[in-house]
DOVODO-286205 format. One record per atom (N, C-alpha, C): chain; residue in one letter; residue number from 1; x, y, z. Coordinates in Angstrom, 1 decimal. Layout:
BEGIN
@chain A | res a | n NUM | px X | py Y | pz Z
...
***
This chain:
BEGIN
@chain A | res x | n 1 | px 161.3 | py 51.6 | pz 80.8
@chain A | res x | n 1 | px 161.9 | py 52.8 | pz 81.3
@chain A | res x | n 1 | px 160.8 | py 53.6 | pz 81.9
@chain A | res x | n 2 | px 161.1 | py 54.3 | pz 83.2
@chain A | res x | n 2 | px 160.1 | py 55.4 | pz 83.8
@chain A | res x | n 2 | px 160.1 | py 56.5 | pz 83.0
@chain A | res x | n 3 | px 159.2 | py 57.0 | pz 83.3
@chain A | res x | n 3 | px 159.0 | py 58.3 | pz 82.7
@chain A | res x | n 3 | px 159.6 | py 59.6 | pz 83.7
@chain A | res x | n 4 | px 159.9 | py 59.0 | pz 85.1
@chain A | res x | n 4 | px 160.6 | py 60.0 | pz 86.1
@chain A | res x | n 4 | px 161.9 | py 60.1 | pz 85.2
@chain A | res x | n 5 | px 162.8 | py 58.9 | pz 84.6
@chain A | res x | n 5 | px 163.9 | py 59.2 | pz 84.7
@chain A | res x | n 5 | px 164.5 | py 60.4 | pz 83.7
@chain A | res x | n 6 | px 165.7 | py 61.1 | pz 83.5
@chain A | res x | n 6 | px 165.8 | py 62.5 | pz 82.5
@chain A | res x | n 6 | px 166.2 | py 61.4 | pz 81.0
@chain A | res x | n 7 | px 166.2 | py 61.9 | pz 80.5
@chain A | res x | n 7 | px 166.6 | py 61.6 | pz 78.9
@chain A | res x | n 7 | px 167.6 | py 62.7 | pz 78.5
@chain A | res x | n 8 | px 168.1 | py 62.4 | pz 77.5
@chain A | res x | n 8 | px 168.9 | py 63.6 | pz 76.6
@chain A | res x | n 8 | px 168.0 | py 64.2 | pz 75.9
@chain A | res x | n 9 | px 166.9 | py 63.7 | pz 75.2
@chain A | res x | n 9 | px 166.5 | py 63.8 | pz 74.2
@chain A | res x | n 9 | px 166.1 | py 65.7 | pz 74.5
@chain A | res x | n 10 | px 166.1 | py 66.3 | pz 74.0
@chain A | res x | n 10 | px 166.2 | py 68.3 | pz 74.0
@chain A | res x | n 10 | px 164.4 | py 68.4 | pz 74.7
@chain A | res x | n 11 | px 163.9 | py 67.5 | pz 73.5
@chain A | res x | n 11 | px 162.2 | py 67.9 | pz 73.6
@chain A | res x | n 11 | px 161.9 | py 66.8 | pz 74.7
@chain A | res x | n 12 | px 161.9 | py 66.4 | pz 75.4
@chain A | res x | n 12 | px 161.9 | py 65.9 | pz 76.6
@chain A | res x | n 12 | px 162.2 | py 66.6 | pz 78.1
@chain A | res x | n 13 | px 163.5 | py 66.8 | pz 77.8
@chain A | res x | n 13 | px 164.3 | py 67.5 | pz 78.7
@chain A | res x | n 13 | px 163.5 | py 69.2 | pz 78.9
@chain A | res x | n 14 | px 163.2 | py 69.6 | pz 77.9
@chain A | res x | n 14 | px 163.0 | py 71.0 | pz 77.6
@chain A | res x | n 14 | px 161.0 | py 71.1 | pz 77.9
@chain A | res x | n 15 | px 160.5 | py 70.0 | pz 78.4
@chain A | res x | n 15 | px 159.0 | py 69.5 | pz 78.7
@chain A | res x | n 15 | px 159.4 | py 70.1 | pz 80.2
@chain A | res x | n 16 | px 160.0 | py 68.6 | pz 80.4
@chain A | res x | n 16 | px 160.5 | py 68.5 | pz 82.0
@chain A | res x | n 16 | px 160.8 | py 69.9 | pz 82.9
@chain A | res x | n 17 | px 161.6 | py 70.8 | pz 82.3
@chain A | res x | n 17 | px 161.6 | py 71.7 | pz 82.5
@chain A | res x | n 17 | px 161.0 | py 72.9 | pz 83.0
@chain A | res x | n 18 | px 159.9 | py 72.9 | pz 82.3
@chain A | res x | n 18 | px 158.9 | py 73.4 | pz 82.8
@chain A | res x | n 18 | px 157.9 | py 72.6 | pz 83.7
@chain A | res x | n 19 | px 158.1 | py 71.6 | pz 84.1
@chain A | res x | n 19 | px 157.8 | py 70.7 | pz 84.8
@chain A | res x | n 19 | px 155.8 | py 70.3 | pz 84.5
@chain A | res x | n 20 | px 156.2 | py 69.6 | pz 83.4
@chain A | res x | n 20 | px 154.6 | py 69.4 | pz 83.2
@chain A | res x | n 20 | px 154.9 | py 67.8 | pz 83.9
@chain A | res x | n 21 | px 153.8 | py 67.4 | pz 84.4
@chain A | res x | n 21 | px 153.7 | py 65.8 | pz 84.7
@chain A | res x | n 21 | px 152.6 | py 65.2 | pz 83.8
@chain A | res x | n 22 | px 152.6 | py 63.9 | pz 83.9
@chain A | res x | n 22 | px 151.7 | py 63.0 | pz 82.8
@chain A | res x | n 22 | px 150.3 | py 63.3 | pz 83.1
@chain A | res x | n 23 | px 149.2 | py 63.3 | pz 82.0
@chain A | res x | n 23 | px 147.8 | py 63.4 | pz 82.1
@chain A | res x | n 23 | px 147.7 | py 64.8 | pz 82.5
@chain A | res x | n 24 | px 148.3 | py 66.0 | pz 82.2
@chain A | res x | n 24 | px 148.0 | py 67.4 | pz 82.2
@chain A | res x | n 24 | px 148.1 | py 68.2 | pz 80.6
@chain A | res x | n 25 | px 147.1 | py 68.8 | pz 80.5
@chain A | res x | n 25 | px 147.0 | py 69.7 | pz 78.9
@chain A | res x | n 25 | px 148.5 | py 70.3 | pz 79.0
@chain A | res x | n 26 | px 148.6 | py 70.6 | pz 77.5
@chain A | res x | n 26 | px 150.0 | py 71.0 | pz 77.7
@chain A | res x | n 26 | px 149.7 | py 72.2 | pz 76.4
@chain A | res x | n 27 | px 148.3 | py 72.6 | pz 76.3
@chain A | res x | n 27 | px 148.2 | py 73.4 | pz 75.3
@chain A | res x | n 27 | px 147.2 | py 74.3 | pz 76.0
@chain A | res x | n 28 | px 147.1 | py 75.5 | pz 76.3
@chain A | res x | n 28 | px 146.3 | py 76.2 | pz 76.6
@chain A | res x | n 28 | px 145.6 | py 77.1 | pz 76.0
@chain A | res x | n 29 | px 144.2 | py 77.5 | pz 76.0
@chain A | res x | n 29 | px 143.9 | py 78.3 | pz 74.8
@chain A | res x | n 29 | px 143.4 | py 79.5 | pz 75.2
@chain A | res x | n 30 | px 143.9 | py 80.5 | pz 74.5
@chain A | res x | n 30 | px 143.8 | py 82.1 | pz 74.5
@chain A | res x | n 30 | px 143.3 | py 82.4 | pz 73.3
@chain A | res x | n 31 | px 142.1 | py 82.9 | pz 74.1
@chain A | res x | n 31 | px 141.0 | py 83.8 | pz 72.9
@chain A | res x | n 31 | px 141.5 | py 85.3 | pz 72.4
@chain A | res x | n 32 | px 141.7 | py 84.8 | pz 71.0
@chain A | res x | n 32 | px 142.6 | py 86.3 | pz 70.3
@chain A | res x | n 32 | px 141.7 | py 87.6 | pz 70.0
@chain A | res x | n 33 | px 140.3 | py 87.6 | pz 70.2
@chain A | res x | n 33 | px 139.2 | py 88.8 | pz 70.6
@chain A | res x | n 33 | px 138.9 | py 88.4 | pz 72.1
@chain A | res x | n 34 | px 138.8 | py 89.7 | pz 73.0
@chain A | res x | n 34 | px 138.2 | py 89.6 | pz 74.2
@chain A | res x | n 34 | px 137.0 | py 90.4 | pz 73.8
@chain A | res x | n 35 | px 135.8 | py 89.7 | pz 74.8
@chain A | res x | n 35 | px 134.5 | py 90.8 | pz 74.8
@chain A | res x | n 35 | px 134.4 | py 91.7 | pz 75.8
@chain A | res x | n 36 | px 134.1 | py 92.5 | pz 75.7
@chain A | res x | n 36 | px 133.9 | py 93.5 | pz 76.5
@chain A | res x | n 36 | px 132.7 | py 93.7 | pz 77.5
@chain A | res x | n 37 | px 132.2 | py 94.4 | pz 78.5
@chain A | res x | n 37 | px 131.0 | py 94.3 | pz 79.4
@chain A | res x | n 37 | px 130.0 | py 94.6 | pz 78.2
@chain A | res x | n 38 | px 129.7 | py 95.7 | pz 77.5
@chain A | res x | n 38 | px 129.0 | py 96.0 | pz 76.4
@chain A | res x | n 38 | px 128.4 | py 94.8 | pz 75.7
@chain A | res x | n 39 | px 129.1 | py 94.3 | pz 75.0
@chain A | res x | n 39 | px 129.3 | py 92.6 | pz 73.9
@chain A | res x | n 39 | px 128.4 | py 92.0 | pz 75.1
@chain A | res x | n 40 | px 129.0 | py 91.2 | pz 76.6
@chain A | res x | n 40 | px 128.3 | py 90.5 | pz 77.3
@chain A | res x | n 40 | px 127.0 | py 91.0 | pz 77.4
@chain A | res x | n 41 | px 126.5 | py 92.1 | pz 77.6
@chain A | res x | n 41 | px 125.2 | py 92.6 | pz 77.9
@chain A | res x | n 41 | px 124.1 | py 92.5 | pz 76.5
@chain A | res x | n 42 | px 124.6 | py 92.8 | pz 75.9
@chain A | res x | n 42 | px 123.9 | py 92.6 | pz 74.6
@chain A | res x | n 42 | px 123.9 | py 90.9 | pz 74.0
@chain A | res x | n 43 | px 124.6 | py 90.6 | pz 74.1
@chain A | res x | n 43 | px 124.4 | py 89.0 | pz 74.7
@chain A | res x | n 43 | px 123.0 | py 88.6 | pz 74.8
@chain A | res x | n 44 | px 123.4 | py 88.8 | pz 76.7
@chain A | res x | n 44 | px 122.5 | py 88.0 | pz 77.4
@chain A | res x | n 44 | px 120.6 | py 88.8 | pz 77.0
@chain A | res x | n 45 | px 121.1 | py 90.1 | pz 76.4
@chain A | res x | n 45 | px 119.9 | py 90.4 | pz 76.2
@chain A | res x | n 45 | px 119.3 | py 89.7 | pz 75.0
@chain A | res x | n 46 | px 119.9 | py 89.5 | pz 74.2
@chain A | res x | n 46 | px 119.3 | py 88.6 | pz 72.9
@chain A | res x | n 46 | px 119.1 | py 87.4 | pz 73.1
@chain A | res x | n 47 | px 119.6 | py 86.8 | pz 74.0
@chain A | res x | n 47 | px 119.4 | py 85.5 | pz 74.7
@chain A | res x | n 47 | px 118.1 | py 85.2 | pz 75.8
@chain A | res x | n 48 | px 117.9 | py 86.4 | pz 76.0
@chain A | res x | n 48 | px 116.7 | py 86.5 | pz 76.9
@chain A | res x | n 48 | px 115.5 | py 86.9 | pz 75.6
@chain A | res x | n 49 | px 115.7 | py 87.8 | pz 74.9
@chain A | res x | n 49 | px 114.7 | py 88.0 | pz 73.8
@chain A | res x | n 49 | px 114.3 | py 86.6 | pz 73.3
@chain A | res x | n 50 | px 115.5 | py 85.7 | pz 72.9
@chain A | res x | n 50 | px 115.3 | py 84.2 | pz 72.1
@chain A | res x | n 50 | px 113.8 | py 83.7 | pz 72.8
@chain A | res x | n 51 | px 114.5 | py 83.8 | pz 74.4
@chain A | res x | n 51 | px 113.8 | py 82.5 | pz 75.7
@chain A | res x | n 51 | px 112.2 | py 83.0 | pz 75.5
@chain A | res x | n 52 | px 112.0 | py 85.1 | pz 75.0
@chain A | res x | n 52 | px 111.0 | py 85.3 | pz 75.7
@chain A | res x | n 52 | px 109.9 | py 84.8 | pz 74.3
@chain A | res x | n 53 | px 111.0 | py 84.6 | pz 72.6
@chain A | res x | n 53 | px 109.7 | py 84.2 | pz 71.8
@chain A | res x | n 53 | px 109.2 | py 83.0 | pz 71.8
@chain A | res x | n 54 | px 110.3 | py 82.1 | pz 72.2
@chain A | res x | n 54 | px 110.4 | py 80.8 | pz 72.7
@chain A | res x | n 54 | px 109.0 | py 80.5 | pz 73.5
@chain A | res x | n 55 | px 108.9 | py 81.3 | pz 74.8
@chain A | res x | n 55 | px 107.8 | py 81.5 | pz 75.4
@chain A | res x | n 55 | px 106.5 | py 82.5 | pz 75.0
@chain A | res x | n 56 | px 106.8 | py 82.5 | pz 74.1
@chain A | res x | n 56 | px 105.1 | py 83.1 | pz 73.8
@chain A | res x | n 56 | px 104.6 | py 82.3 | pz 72.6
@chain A | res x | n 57 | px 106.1 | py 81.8 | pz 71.7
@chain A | res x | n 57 | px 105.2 | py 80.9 | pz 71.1
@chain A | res x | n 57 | px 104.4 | py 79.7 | pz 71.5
@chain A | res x | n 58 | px 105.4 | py 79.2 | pz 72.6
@chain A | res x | n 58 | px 103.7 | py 78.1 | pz 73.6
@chain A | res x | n 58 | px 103.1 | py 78.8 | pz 74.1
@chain A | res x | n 59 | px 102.8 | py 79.9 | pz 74.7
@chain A | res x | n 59 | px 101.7 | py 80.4 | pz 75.0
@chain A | res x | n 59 | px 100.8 | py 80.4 | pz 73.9
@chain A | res x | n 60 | px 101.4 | py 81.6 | pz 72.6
@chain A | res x | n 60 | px 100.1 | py 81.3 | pz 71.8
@chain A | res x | n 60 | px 99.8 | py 80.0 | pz 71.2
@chain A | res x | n 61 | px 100.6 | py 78.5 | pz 71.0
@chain A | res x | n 61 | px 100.2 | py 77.6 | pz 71.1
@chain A | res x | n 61 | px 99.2 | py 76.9 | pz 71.7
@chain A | res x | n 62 | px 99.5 | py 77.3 | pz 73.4
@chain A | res x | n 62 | px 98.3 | py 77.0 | pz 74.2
@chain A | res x | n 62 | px 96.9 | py 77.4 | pz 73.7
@chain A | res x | n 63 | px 96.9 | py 78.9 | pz 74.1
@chain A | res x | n 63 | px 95.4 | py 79.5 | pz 73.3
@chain A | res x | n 63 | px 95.2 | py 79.8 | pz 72.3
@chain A | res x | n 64 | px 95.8 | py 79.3 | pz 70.9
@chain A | res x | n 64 | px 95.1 | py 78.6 | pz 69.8
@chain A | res x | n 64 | px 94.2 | py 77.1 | pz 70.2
@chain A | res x | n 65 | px 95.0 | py 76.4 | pz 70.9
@chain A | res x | n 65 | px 94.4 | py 74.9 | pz 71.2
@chain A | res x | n 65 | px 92.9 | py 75.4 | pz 71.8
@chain A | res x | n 66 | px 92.9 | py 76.2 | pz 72.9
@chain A | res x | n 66 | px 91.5 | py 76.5 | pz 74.1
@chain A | res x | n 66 | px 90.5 | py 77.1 | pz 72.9
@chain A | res x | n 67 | px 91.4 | py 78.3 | pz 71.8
@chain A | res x | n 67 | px 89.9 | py 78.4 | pz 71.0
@chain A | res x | n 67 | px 89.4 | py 77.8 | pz 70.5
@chain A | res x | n 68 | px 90.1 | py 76.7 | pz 69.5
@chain A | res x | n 68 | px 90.1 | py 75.5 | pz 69.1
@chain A | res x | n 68 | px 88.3 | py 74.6 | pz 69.9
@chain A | res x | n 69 | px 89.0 | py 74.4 | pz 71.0
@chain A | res x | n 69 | px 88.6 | py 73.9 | pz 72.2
@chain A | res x | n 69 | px 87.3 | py 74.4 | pz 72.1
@chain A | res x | n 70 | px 87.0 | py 76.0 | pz 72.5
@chain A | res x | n 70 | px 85.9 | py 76.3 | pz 73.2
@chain A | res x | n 70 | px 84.3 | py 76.6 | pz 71.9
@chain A | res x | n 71 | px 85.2 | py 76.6 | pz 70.4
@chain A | res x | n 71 | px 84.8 | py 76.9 | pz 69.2
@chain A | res x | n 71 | px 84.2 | py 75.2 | pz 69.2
@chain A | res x | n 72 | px 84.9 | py 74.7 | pz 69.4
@chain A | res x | n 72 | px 84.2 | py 72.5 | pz 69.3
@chain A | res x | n 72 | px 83.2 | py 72.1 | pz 69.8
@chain A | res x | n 73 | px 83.2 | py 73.2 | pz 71.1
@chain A | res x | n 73 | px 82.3 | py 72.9 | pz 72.7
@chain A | res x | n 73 | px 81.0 | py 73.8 | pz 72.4
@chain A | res x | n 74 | px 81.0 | py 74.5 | pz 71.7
@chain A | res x | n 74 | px 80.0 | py 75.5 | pz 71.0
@chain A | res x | n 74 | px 79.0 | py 74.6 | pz 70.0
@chain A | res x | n 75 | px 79.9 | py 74.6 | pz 69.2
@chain A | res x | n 75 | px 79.3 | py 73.5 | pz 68.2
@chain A | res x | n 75 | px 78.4 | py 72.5 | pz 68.7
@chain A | res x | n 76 | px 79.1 | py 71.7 | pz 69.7
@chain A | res x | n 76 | px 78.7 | py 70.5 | pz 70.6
@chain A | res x | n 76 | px 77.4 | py 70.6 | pz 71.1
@chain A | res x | n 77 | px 77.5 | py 72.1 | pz 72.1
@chain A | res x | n 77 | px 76.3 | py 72.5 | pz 72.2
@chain A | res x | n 77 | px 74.8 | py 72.5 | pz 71.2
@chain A | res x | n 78 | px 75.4 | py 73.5 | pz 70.2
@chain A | res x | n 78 | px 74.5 | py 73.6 | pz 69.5
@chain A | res x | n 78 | px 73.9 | py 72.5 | pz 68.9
@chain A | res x | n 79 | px 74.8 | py 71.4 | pz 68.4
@chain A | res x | n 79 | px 74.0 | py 70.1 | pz 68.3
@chain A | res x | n 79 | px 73.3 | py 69.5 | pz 69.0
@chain A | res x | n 80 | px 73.8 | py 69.7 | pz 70.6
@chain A | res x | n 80 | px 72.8 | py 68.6 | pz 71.5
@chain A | res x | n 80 | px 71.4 | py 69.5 | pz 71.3
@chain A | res x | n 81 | px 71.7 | py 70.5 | pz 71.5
@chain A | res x | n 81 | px 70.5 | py 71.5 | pz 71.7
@chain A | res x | n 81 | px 69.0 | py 71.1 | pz 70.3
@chain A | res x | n 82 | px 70.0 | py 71.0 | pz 68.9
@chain A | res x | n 82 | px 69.4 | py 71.1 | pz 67.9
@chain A | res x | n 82 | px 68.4 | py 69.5 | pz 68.1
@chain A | res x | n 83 | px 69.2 | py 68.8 | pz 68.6
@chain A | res x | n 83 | px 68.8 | py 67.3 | pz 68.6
@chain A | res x | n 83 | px 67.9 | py 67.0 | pz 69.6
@chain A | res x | n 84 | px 67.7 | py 67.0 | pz 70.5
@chain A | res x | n 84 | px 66.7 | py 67.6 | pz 71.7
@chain A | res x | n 84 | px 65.2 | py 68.1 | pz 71.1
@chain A | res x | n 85 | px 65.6 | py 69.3 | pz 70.1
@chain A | res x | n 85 | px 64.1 | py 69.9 | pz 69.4
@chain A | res x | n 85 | px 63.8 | py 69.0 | pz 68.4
@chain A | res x | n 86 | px 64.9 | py 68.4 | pz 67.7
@chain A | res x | n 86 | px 64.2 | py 66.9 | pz 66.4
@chain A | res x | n 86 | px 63.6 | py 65.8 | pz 67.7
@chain A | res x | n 87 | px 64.1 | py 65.5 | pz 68.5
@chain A | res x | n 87 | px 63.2 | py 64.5 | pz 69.3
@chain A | res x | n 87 | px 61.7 | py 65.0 | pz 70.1
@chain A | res x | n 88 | px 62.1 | py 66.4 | pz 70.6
@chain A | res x | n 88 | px 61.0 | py 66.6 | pz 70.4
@chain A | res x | n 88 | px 59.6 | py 66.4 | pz 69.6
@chain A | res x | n 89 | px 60.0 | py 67.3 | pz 68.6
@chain A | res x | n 89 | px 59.5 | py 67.0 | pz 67.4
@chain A | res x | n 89 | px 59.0 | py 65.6 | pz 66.9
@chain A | res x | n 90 | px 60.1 | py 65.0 | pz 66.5
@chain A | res x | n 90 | px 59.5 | py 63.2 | pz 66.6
@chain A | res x | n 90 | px 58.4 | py 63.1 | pz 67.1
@chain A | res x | n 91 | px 58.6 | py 63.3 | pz 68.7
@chain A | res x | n 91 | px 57.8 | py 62.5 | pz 69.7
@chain A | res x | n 91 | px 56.3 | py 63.7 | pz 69.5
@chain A | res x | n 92 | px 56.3 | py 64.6 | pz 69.1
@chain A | res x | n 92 | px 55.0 | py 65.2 | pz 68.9
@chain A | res x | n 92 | px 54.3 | py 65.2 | pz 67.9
@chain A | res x | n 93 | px 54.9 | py 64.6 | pz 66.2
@chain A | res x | n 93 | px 54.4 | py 64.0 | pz 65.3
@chain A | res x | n 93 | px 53.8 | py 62.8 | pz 65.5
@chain A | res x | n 94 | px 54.9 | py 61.9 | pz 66.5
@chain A | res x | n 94 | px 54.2 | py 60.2 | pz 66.4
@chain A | res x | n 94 | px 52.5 | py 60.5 | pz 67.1
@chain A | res x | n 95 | px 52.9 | py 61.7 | pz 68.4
@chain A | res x | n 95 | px 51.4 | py 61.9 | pz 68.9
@chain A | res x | n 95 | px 50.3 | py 61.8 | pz 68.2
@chain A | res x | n 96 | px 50.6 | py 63.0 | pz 66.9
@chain A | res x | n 96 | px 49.6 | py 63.3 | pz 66.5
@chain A | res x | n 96 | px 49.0 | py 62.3 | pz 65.6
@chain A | res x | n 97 | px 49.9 | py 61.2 | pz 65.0
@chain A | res x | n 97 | px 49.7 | py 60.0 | pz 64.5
@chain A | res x | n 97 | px 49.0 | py 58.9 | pz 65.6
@chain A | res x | n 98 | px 49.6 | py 59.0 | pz 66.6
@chain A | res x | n 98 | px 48.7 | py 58.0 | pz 67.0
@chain A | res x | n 98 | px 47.1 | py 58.3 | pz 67.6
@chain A | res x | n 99 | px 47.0 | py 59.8 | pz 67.8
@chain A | res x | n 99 | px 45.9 | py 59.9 | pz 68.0
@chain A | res x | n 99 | px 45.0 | py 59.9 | pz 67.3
@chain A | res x | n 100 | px 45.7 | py 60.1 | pz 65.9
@chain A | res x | n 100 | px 44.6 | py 60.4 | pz 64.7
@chain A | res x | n 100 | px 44.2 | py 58.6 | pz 64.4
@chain A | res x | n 101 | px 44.8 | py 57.6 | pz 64.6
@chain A | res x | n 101 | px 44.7 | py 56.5 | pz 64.5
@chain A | res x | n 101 | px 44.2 | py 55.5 | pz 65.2
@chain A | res x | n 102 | px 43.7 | py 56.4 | pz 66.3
@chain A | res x | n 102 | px 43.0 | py 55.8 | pz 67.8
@chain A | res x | n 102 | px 41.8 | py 55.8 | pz 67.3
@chain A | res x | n 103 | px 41.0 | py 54.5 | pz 68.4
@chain A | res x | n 103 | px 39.5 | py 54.3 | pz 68.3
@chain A | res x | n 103 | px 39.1 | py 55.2 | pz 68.5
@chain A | res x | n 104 | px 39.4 | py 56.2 | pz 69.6
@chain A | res x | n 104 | px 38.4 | py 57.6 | pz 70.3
@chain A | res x | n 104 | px 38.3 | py 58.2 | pz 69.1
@chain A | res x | n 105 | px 39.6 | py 58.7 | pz 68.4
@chain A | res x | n 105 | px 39.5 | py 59.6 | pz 67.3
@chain A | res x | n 105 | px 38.6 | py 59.1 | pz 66.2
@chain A | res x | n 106 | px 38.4 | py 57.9 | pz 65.8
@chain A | res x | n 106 | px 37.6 | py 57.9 | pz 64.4
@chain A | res x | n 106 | px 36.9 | py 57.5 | pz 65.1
@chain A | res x | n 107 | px 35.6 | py 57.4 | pz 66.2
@chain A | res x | n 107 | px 34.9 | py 57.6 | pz 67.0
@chain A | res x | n 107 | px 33.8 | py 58.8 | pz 67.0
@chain A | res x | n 108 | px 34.6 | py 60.0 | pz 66.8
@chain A | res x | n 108 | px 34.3 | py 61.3 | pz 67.0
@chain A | res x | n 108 | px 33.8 | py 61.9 | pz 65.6
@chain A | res x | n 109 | px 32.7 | py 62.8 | pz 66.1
@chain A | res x | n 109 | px 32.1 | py 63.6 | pz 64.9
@chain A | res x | n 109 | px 32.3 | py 65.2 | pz 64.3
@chain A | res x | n 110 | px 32.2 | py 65.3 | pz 63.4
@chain A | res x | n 110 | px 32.3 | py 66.7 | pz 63.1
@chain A | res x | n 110 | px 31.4 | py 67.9 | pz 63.5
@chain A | res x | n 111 | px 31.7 | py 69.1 | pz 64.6
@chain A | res x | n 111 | px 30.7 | py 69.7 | pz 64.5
@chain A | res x | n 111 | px 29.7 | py 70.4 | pz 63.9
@chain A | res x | n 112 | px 28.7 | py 70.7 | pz 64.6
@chain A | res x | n 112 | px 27.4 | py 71.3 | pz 63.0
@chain A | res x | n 112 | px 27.8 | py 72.8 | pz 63.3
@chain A | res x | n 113 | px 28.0 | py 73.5 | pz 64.4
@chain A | res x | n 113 | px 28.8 | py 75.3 | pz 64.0
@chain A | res x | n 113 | px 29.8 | py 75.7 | pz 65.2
@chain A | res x | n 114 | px 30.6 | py 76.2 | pz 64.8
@chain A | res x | n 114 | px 31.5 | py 76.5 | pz 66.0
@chain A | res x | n 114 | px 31.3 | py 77.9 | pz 66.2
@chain A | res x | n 115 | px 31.3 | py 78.4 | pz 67.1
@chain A | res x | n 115 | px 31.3 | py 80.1 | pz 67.7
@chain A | res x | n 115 | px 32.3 | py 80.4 | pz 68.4
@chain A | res x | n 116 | px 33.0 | py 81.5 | pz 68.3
@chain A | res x | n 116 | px 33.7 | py 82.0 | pz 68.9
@chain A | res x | n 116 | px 33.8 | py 83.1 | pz 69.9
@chain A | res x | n 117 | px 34.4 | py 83.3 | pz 71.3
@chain A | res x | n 117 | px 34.1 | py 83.9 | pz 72.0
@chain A | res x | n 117 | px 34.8 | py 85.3 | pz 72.1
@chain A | res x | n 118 | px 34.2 | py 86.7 | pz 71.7
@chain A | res x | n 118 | px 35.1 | py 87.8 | pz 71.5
@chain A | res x | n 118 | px 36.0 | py 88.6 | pz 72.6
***
């Protein structure tokens, strides 16, 4: 059977009626508080407050990371730096080792007076 054709049936008939056709809502919904412009505005303003801590907490996420960052790079520094003056160093101990251990050096005599020039 179509669904064009009428029926007796009351709740059928009484659909028809109002002429709803197949695959249309047949319930509509009415909000039993309306908001007012007020309500809306204060809304969107707390909605925008949300977005703006939203956005500062990655910001301050970001520049936690860079101090992070620039506090590592510091450090970094100061080790290369520190490490630079131990090789130094090294290399001005082994000197004095190898000179003291050289033919010239035990070669050489002690003097008989030294003077100094005022």
């Amino acid at each position: 059977m179509s669904y064009t054709t009428r029926r007796n049936n009351s709740g059928f008939s009484s659909r028809r009626e109002r002429s709803w056709q197949r695959n249309q809502n047949t319930v509509a919904f009415a909000p039993r508080a309306a908001m007012g412009p007020i309500t809306h505005t204060v809304l969107v303003a707390l909605m925008i407050a949300v977005l703006g801590l939203i956005y500062l907490t990655q910001v301050t996420k970001t520049s936690f990371y860079g101090y992070t960052l620039n506090t590592q790079s510091e450090q970094m520094a100061s080790l290369k730096a520190e490490q630079q003056d131990l090789q130094v160093e090294n290399a001005r101990l082994q000197a004095l080792q190898r000179v003291k251990d050289s033919n010239v050096a035990k070669a050489m005599t002690e003097p008989k007076s030294v003077d100094y020039v005022n």
